[in-house]
Each structure stands twice: as structure tokens, then as C-alpha cells.
FIDRENMAR-464685 format. One record per residue (C-alpha): x, y, z; residue in one letter. Coordinates in steps of 0.05 Angstrom, whole numbers, plus 5000, padded with zeros to 4 digits. Example, Ala and Ser with C-alpha at 12.3 -4.5 7.8 and 13.67 -1.06 7.14 Angstrom:
2
PT | X | Y | Z | rest
PT | 5246 | 4910 | 5156 | a .
PT | 5273 | 4979 | 5143 | s .
END
This chain:
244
PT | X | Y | Z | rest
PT | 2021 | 6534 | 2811 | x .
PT | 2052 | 6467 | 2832 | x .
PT | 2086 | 6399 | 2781 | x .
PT | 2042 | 6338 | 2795 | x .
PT | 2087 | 6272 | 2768 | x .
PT | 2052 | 6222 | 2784 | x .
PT | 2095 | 6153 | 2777 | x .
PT | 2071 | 6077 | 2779 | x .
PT | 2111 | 6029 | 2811 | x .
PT | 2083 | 5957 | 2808 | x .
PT | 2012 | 5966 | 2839 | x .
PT | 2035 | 6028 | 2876 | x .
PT | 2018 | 6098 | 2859 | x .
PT | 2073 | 6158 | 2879 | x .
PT | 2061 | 6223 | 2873 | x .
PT | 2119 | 6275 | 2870 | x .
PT | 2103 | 6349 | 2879 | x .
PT | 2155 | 6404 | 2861 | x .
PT | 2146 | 6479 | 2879 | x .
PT | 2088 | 6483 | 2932 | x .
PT | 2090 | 6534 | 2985 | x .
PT | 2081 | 6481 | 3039 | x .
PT | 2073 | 6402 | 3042 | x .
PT | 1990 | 6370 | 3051 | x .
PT | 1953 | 6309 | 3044 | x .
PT | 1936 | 6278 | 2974 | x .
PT | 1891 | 6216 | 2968 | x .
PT | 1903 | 6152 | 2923 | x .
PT | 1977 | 6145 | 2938 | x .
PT | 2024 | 6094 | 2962 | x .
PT | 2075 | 6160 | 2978 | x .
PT | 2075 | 6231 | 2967 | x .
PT | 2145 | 6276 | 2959 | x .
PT | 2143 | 6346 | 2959 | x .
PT | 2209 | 6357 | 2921 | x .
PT | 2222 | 6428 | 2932 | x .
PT | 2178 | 6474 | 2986 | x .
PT | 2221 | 6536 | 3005 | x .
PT | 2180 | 6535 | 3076 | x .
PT | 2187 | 6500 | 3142 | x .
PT | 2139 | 6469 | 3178 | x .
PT | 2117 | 6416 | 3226 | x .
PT | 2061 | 6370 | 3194 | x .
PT | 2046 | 6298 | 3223 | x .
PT | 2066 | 6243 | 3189 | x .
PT | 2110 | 6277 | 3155 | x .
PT | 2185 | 6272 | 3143 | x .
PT | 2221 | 6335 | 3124 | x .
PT | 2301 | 6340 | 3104 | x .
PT | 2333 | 6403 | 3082 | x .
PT | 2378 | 6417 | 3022 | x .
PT | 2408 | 6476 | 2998 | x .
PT | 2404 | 6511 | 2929 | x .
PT | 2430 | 6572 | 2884 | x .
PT | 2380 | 6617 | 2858 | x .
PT | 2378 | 6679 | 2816 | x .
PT | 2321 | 6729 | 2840 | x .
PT | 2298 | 6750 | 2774 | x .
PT | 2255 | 6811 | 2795 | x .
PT | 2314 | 6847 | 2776 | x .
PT | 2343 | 6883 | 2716 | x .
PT | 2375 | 6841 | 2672 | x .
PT | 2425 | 6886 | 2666 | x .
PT | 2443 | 6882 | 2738 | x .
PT | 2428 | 6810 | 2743 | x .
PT | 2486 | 6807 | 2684 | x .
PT | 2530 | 6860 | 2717 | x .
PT | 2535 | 6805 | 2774 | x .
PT | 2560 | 6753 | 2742 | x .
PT | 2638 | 6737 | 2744 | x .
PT | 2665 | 6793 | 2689 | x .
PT | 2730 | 6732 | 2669 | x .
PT | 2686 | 6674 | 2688 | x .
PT | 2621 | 6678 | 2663 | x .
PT | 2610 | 6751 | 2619 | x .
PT | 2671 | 6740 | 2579 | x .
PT | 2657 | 6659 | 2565 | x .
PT | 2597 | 6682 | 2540 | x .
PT | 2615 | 6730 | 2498 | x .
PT | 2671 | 6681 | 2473 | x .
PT | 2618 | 6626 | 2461 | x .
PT | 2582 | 6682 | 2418 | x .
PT | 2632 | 6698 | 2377 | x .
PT | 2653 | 6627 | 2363 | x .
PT | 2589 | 6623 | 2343 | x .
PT | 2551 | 6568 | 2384 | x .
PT | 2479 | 6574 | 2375 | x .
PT | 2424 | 6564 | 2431 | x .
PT | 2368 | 6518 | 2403 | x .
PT | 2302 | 6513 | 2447 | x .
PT | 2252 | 6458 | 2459 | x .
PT | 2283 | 6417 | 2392 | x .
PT | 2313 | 6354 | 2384 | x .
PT | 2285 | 6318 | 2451 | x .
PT | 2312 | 6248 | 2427 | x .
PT | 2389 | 6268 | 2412 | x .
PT | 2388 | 6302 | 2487 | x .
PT | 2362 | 6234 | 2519 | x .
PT | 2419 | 6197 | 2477 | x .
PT | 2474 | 6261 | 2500 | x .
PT | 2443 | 6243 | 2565 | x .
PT | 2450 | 6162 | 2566 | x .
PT | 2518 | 6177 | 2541 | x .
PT | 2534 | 6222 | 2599 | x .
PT | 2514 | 6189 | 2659 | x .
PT | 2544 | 6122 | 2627 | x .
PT | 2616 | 6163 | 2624 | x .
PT | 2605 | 6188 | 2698 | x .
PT | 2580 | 6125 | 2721 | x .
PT | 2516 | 6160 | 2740 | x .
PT | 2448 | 6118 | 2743 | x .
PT | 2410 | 6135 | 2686 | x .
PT | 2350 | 6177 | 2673 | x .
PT | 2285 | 6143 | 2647 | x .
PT | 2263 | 6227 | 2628 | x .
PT | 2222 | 6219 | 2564 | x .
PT | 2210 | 6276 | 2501 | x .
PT | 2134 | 6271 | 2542 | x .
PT | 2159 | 6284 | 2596 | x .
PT | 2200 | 6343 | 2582 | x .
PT | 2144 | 6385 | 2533 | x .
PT | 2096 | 6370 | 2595 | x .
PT | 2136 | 6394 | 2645 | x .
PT | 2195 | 6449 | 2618 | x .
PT | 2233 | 6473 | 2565 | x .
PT | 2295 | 6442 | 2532 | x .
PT | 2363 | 6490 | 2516 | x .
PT | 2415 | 6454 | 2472 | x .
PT | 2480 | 6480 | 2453 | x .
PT | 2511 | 6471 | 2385 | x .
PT | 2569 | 6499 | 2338 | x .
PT | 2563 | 6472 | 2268 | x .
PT | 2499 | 6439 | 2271 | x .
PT | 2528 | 6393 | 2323 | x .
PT | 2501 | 6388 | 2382 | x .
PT | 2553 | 6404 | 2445 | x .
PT | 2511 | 6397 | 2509 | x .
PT | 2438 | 6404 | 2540 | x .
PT | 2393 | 6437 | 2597 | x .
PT | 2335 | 6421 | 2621 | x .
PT | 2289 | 6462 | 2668 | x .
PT | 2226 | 6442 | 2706 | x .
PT | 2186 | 6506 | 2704 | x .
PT | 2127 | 6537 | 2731 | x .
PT | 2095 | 6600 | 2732 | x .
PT | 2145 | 6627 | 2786 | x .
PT | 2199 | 6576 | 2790 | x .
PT | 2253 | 6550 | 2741 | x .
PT | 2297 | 6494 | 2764 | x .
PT | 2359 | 6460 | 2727 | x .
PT | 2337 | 6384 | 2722 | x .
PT | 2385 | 6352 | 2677 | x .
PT | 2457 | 6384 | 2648 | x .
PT | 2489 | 6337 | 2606 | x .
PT | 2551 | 6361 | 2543 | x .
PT | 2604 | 6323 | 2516 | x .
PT | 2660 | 6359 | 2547 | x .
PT | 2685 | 6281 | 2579 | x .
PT | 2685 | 6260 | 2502 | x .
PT | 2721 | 6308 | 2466 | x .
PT | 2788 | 6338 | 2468 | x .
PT | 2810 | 6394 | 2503 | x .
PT | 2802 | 6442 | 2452 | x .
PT | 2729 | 6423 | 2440 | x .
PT | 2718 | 6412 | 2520 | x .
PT | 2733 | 6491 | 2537 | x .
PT | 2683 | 6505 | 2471 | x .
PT | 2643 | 6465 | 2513 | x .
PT | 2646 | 6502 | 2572 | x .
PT | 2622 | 6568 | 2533 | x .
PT | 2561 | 6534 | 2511 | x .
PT | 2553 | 6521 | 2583 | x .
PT | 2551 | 6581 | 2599 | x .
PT | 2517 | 6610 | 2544 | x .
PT | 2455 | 6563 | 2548 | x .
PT | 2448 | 6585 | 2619 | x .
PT | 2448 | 6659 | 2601 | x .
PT | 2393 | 6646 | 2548 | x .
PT | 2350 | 6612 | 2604 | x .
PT | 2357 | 6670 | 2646 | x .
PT | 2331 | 6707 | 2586 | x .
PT | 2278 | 6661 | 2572 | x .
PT | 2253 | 6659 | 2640 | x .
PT | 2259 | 6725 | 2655 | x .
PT | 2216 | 6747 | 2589 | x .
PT | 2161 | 6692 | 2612 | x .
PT | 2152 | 6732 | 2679 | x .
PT | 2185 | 6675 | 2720 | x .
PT | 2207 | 6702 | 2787 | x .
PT | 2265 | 6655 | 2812 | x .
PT | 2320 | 6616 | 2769 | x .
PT | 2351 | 6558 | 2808 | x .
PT | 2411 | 6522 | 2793 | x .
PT | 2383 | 6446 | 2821 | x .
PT | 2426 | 6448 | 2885 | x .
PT | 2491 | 6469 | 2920 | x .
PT | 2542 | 6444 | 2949 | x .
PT | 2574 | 6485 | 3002 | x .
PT | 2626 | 6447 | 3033 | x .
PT | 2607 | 6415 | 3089 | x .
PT | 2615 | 6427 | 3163 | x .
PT | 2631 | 6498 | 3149 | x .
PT | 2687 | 6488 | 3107 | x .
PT | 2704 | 6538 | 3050 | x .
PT | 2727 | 6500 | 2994 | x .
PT | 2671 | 6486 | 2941 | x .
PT | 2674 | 6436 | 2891 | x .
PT | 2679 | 6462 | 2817 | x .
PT | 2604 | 6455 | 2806 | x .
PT | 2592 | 6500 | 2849 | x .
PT | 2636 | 6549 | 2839 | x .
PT | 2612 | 6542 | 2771 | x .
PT | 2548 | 6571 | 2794 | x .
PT | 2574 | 6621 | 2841 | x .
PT | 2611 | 6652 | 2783 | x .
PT | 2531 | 6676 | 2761 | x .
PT | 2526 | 6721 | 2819 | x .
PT | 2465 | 6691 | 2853 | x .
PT | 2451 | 6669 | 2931 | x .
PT | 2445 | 6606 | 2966 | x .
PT | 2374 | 6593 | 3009 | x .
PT | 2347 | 6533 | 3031 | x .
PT | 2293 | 6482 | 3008 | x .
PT | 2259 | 6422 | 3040 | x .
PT | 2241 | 6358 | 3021 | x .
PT | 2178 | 6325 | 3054 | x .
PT | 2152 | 6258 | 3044 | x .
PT | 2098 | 6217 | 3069 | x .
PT | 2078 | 6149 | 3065 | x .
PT | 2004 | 6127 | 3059 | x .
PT | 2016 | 6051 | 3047 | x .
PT | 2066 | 6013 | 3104 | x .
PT | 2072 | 5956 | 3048 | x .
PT | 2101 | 5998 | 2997 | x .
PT | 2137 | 6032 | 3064 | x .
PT | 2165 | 5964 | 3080 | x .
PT | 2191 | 5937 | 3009 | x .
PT | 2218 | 6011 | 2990 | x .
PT | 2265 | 5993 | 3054 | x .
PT | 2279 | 5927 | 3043 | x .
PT | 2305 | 5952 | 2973 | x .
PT | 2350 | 6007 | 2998 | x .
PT | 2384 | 5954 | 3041 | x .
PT | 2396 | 5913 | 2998 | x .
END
């Protein structure tokens, strides 16, 4: 099973495909991306670049897939987060996640997500973090019936202090655990982290994101993005823009 978003831009209709085996033709579109296909191929008119991810294969035991995570980094934050007693909320309070999320790309200096509460029942599920009622950060996972992929990650760990920042952390880490959970129990086979960084031109130092991830004991494979434009005027004014 495959994510059709389908997005309106002026007159101009673009489709954007997450988790199909392989890229194809669609009718009615100004452009079609196929976000995430984990095969390579050829196709004309295509154009195909390749990223890299971390996944979890979840056809295992979940005790082995939690015997491989980091036993300081990752088992023991959890269990810390547990004890402090954050709680792991699931597909509630959609509009104080957008406003966590507003807030967080604004802090970073990110450009800021238009994702709706629509959007996110339609497509995923929602994990939010919270000690005391209050909420401490979000996930949010495009799923399907094979694939679960880590959208959106906002907290407020760049608006507390540091106290409440390495409370945040646990949460983090927590929330991630219960989506393994969750995933696992629904039969999902793979849980990916939404990308990797690896270094660059073979170097070994990762950033802290991903060593973040590392720290849960999964691999890194590759993906491919295709895209394909059916209409040269919406070809020729998405360029224009990106020169601009």
C-alpha cells in the first residue's frame, strides 16, 4: 500500500507518493514525486536522486530489537524518562503539536510546516510526550501497512532550561520506544528514522542527530527520490522560483 498527497498549487495539481516499490506514470498532474522507493531503476522521463536513511527491521523480537539499543544511551534514558514519570499520549491534542511545531521551526529558523490535524489522522499517528500534564515534545509518523517513517520531531528542549531540556531528551527517547511498540503490535515491518546523515565524503564524524539514532541499534540503507514533470509550464515557473 502506497500515501497519495495530492497538493494544489495555483492551477497546478502535484502528486507526491511515499512508500511504492518502484516509481510509474499517474495522469492529471502538473508533477509527480515518489518520496521514498527503496528500489533503483531506470524509467524515462524520470529524475531519480538518492538519500540515505536509518531503519529498524521490525521482524524481530522486541526483545532483541531492545537489546540493541545503546544500554547508557538509549535503555537507561528510557527507563529514567519512566520513572520520572513522562507519559506517552497517542493521536491527542493535534492543535498544541502544530503550535509546539510553529514554535520550533521559528527557534531553529526552520521554514514552517503548513501539516494540518487532517492531515495527520489521514495519514499517521501522533506520539506526544508530557510530565505533569504538560506537554514536552512531539512525533509524527507517516505510516502504512509496512512502513513507518518519522515526519515531524519537534520538543521544547531550545525553550527550557537545562534541567527540563535533559527531561526532554528522555521523552525523546521514550516516545520513540513506544512507536516501535506501536508499530510493531500493528504488524508494521520497517521503522525509519526520516533520514541520515553520515558524514560526507566518507568521513566518520556524525552529527548529533544522528548519532542520536544510531544509539537505537538499527542500519542505514538507501532510498530514492523520483520525480517527473508532466506540465513544462509548471516545469518552467517551479525554476524560475528556485532562482530566485
Amino acid at each position: 500500500m502506497v500515501i497519495e498527497i495530492n497538493r494544489k498549487r495555483a492551477i497546478f495539481i502535484i502528486k507526491q507518493i511515499w512508500f511504492a516499490d518502484f516509481p510509474y506514470d499517474v495522469k492529471g498532474v502538473a508533477q509527480v514525486i515518489f518520496t521514498y522507493c527503496k528500489n533503483k531503476i531506470d524509467i524515462p522521463g524520470f529524475n531519480c536522486v538518492e538519500g540515505i536513511t536509518f531503519v529498524i527491521d521490525l521482524n524481530q523480537d522486541l526483545d532483541k530489537i531492545w537489546n540493541n539499543m545503546g544500554k547508557s544511551s538509549c535503555r537507561y534514558e528510557i527507563r529514567r524518562a519512566e520513572k520520572e514519570g513522562i507519559k506517552i499520549i497517542i493521536d491527542q491534542k493535534f492543535e498544541d503539536f502544530i503550535k509546539m511545531n510553529k514554535l520550533f521551526a521559528k527557534t531553529k529558523g526552520l521554514r514552517e510546516s503548513n501539516i494540518t490535524v487532517q492531515f495527520m489522522k489521514k495519514y499517521g499517528t501522533l506520539f506526544l510526550a508530557e510530565l505533569d500534564g504538560k506537554i514536552m515534545g512531539g512525533q509524527f509518523y507517516l505510516k502504512d501497512k509496512n512502513n513507518m517513517r518519522l515526519l515531524l520531531a519537534p520538543s521544547k528542549r531550545l525553550n527550557v532550561d537545562k534541567k527540563n531540556s535533559i527531561l526532554v531528551g528522555m521523552g525523546n527517547r521514550l516516545m520513540i520506544w513506544e512507536a516501535i511498540k506501536h508499530a510493531k503490535a500493528q504488524g508494521i515491518k520497517e521503522f525509519d528514522f526520516g533520514g541520515y546523515y553520515s558524514g560526507g565524503g566518507g568521513a566518520e564524524t556524525l552529527n548529533t542527530a544522528s548519532l542520536f539514532k544510531q544509539s537505537f541499534g538499527g542500519r542505514v540503507v538507501s532510498y530514492y527520490i523520483y520525480q517527473k514533470y508532466y506540465s513544462n509550464v509548471y516545469k518552467f515557473l517551479s525554476s524560475l522560483k528556485q532562482k530566485i
